[in-house]
C-alpha positions as semicolon CSV with decimal commas, in nm:
position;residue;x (nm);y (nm);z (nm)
1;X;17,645;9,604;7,979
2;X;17,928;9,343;7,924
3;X;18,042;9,341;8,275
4;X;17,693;9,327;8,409
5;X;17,622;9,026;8,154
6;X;17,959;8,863;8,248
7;X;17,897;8,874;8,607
8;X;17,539;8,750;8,579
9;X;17,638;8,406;8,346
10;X;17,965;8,369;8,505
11;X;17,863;8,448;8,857
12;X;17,630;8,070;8,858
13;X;17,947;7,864;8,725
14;X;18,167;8,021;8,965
15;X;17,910;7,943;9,228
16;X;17,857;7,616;9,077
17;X;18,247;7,548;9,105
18;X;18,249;7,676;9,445
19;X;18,034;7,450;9,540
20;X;18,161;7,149;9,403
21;X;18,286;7,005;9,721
22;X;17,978;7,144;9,951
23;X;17,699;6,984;9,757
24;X;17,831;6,732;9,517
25;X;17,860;6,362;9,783
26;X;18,002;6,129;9,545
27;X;18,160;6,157;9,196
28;X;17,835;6,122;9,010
29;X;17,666;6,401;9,169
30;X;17,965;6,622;9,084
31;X;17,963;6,509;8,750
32;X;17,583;6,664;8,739
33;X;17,695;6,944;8,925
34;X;17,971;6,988;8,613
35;X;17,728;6,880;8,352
36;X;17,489;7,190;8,408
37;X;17,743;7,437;8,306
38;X;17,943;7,187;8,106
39;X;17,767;7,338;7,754
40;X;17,766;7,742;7,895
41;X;18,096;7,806;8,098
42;X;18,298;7,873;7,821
43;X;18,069;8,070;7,627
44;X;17,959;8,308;7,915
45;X;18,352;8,374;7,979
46;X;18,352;8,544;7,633
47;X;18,191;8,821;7,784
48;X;18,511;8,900;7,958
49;X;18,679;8,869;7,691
50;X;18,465;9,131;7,461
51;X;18,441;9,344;7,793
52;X;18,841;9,341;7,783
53;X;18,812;9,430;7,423
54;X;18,533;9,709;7,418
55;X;18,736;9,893;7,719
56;X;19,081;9,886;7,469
57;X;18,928;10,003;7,224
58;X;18,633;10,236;7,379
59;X;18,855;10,377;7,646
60;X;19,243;10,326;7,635
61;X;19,317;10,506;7,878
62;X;19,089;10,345;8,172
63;X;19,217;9,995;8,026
64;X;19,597;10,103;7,992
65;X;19,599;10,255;8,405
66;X;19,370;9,961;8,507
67;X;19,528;9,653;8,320
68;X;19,865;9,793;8,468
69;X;19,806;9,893;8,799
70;X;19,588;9,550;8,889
71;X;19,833;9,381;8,709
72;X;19,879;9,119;8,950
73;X;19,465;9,077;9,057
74;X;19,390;9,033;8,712
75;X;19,707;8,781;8,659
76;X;19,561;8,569;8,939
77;X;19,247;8,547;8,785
78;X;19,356;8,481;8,466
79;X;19,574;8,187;8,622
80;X;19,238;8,079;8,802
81;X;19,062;8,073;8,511
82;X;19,310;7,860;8,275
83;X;19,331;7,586;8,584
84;X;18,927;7,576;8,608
85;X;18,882;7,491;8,245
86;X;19,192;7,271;8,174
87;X;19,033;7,121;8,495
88;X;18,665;7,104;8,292
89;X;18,813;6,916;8,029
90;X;19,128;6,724;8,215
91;X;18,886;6,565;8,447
92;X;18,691;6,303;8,323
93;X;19,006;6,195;8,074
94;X;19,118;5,880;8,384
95;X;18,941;5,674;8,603
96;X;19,138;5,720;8,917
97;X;18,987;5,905;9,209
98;X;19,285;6,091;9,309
99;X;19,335;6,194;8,959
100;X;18,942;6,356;8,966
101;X;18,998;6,523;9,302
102;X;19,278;6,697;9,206
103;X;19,120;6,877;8,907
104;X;18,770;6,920;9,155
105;X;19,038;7,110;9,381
106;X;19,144;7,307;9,066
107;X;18,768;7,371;8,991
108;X;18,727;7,462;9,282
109;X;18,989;7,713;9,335
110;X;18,926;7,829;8,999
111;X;18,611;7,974;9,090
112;X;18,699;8,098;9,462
113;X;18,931;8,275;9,346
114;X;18,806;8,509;9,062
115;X;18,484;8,522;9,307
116;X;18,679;8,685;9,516
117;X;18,895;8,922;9,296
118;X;18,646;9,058;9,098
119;X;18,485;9,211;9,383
120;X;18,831;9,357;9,538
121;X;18,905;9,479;9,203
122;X;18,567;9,676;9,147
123;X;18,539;9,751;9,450
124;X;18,896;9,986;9,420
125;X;18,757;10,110;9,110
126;X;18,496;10,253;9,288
127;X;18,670;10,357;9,581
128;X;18,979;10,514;9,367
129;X;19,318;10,438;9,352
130;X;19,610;10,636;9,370
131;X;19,686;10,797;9,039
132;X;19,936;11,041;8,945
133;X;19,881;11,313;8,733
134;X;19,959;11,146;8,405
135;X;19,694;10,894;8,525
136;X;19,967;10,604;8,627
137;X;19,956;10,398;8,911
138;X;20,161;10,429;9,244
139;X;20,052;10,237;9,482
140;X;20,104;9,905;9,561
141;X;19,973;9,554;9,638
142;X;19,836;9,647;9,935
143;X;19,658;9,961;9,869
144;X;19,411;9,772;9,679
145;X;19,357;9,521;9,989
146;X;19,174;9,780;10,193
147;X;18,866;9,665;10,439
148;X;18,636;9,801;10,211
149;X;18,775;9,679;9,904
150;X;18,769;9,298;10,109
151;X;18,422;9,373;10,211
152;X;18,327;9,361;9,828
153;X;18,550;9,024;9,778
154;X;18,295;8,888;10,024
155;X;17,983;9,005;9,868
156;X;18,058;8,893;9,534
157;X;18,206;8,561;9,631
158;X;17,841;8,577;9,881
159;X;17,669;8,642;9,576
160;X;17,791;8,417;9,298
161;X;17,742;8,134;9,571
162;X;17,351;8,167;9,579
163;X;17,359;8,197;9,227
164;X;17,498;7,858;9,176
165;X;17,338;7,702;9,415
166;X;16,990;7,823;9,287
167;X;17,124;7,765;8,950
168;X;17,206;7,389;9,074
169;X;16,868;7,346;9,194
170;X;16,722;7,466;8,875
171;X;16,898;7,214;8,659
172;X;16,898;6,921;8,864
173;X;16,633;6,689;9,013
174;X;16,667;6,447;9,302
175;X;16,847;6,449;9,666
176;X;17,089;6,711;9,517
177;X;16,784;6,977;9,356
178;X;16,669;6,978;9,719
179;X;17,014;7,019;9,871
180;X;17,080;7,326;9,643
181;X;16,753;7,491;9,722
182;X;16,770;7,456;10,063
183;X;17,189;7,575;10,096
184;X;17,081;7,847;9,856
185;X;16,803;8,028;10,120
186;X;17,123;7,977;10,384
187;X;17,393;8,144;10,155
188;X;17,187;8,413;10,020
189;X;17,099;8,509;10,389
190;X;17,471;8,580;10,394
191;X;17,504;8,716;10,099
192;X;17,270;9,021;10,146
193;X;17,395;9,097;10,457
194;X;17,719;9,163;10,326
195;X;17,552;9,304;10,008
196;X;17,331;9,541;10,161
197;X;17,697;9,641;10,406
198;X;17,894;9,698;10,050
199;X;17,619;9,868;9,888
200;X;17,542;10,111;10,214
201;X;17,944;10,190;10,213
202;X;17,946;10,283;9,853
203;X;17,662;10,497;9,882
204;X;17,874;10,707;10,175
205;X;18,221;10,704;9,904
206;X;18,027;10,800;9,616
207;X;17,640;10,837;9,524
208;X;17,394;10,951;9,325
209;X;16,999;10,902;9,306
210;X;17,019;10,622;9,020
211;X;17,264;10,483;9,225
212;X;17,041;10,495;9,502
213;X;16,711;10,345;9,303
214;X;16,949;10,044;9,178
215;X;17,133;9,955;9,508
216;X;16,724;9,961;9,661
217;X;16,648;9,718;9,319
218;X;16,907;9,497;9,359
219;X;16,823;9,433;9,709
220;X;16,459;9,367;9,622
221;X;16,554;9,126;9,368
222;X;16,766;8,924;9,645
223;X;16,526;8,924;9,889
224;X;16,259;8,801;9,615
225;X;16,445;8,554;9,490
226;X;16,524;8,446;9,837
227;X;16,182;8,460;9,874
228;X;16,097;8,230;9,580
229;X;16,366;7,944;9,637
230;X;16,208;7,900;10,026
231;X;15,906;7,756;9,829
232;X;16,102;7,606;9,513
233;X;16,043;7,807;9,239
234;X;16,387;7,771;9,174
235;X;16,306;7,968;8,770
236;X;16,204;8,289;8,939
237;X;16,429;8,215;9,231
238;X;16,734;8,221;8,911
239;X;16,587;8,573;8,787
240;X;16,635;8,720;9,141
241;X;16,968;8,609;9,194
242;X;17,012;8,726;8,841
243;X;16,869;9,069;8,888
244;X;17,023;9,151;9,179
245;X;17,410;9,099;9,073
246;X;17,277;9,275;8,781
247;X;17,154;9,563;8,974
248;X;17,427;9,558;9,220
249;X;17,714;9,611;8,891
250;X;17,467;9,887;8,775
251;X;17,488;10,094;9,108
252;X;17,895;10,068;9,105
253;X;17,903;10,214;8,729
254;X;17,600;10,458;8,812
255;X;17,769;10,554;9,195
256;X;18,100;10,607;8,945
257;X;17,995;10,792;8,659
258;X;18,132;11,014;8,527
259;X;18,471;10,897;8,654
260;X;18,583;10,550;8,529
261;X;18,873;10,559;8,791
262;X;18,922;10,804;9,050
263;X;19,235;10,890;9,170
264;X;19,266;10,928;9,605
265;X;19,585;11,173;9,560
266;X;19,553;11,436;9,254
267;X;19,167;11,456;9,109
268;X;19,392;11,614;8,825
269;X;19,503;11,216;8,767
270;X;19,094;11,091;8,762
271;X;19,022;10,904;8,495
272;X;18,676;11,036;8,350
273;X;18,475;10,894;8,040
274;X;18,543;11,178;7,857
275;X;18,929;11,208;7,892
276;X;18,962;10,810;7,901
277;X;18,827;10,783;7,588
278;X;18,911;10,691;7,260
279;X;18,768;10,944;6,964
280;X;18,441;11,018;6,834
281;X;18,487;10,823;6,548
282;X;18,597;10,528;6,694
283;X;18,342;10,494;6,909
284;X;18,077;10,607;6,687
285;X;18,191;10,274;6,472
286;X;18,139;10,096;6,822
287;X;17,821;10,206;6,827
288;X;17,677;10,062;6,527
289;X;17,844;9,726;6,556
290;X;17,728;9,704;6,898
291;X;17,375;9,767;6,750
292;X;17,366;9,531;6,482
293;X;17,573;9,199;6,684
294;X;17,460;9,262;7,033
295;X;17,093;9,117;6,965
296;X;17,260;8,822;6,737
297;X;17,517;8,726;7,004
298;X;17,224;8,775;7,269
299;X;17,010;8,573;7,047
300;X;17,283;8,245;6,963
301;X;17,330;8,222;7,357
302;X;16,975;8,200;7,427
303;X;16,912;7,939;7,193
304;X;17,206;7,754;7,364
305;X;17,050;7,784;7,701
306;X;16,771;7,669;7,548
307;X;16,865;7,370;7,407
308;X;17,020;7,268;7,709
309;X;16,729;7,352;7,936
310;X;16,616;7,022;8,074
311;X;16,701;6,937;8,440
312;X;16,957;6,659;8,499
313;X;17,030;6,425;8,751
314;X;17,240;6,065;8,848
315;X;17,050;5,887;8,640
316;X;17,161;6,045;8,373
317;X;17,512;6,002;8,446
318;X;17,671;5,674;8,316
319;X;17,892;5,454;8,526
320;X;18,220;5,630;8,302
């Protein structure tokens, strides 16, 4: 539930970041571009940081072999992710051009590159890695750059595009709302060819039926919301996009379970849900705070989308 939350709110500002240089002409339309996420970005990345959390504590084993053994994926994007929001806040602090560009470059970078990562990681998780049998890591760097593991770098960085781009064209009116809608039919053409190539290959690694009737959803939802952002209905057009990355992080954990990291040389070394986790009691005490603060933190967001809800454009934006 946290990942697929994290990847749904943070999938539109990385697309929104990747897409700072495509759609955004002049300063002031990149300062829109900025402004949509400007009150959400940091709030939707706490998702990672209470999915980091819940896995320590919920399974210590899965985070342990994971955490070490991607050390240096999950270093990049933690590097990534300092640069894009020192960038969010560094920008706007001088007037010079070249000082602006710069920290566009490090928005932009800063959301190409977890785009990316997060779909190589998750995409080894799926595939396995190889794991001894005391469940650590031996393989390298390169093990974890495999074709199909690149394949779901693509899709997600695919994905998270069209989400920011219909995302965009939700929140904005003018030349640039059109812009959006238009480069968001083009990129999400792209993006479920490569999704429905990643989600066919996972099927033939590892499958199940739920697996199957989510990796059929989530392409539904993509080719619906496709579907609605050809005739700018950008809202529904948002709650496709949003379905189907959604759906798509649903198959990976549904294709995966009951393993939580396979291992490709001992199944001895597999990492399961039942011998990654932490004890009964622990996670019973999970349980019941996830019960009571789930709806409250799901609640507070809301209200901050909410608030924020009305659409934006250069008028809006002052001279500095």
């Amino acid at each position: 539930m946290l990942f697929t939350g994290y990847f749904i709110l943070e999938g539109f500002d990385f697309g929104v970041g990747m897409l700072l240089p495509v759609l955004g002409r002049d300063d002031k339309e990149r300062r829109v571009m900025i402004n949509t996420i400007g009150p959400v970005w940091d709030g939707n990345e706490v998702w990672l940081i209470t999915a980091g959390g819940a896995m320590f504590a919920a399974f210590p084993e899965w985070y342990a072999t994971l955490f070490s053994g991607f050390y240096l994926p999950l270093l990049l994007i933690l590097l990534a992710l300092i640069a894009r929001g020192v960038a969010f806040e560094y920008r706007h602090k001088r007037p010079e051009a070249t000082w602006k560009r710069r920290w566009d470059n490090a928005i932009f970078v800063g959301s190409l590159v977890p785009a990316i990562l997060w779909g190589v990681a998750f995409a080894n998780i799926l595939r396995g890695v190889p794991l001894d049998a005391e469940h650590e890591y031996v393989g390298g760097l390169l093990n974890l750059l495999n074709p199909y593991a690149l394949l779901g770098g693509a899709t997600t960085a695919a994905l998270f595009a069209t989400h920011g781009a219909v995302f965009v064209a939700l929140k904005t009116v003018g030349d640039i709302r059109a812009r959006a809608a238009a480069l968001a039919v083009r990129l999400g053409v792209a993006a479920a060819v490569l999704a429905v190539a990643f989600l066919s290959w996972t099927l033939t690694i590892r499958s199940s039926t739920a697996a199957v009737v989510l990796a059929v959803g989530a392409a539904l939802a993509l080719l619906g919301g496709l579907a609605a952002a050809t005739v700018r209905r950008e809202g529904w057009a948002f709650t496709g996009t949003a379905a189907a990355i959604g759906l798509a992080v649903a198959t990976l954990f549904a294709a995966l379970f009951p393993n939580v990291l396979p291992s490709t040389l001992d199944p001895a070394g597999t990492l399961t849900a039942t011998n990654a986790a932490s004890t009964p009691y622990t996670l019973t005490i999970m349980t019941w705070v996830a019960v009571f603060f789930t709806p409250i933190v799901l609640a507070y967001q809301g209200w901050t989308y909410w608030v924020f809800r009305k659409r934006i454009g250069v008028a809006h934006i002052p001279q500095h």
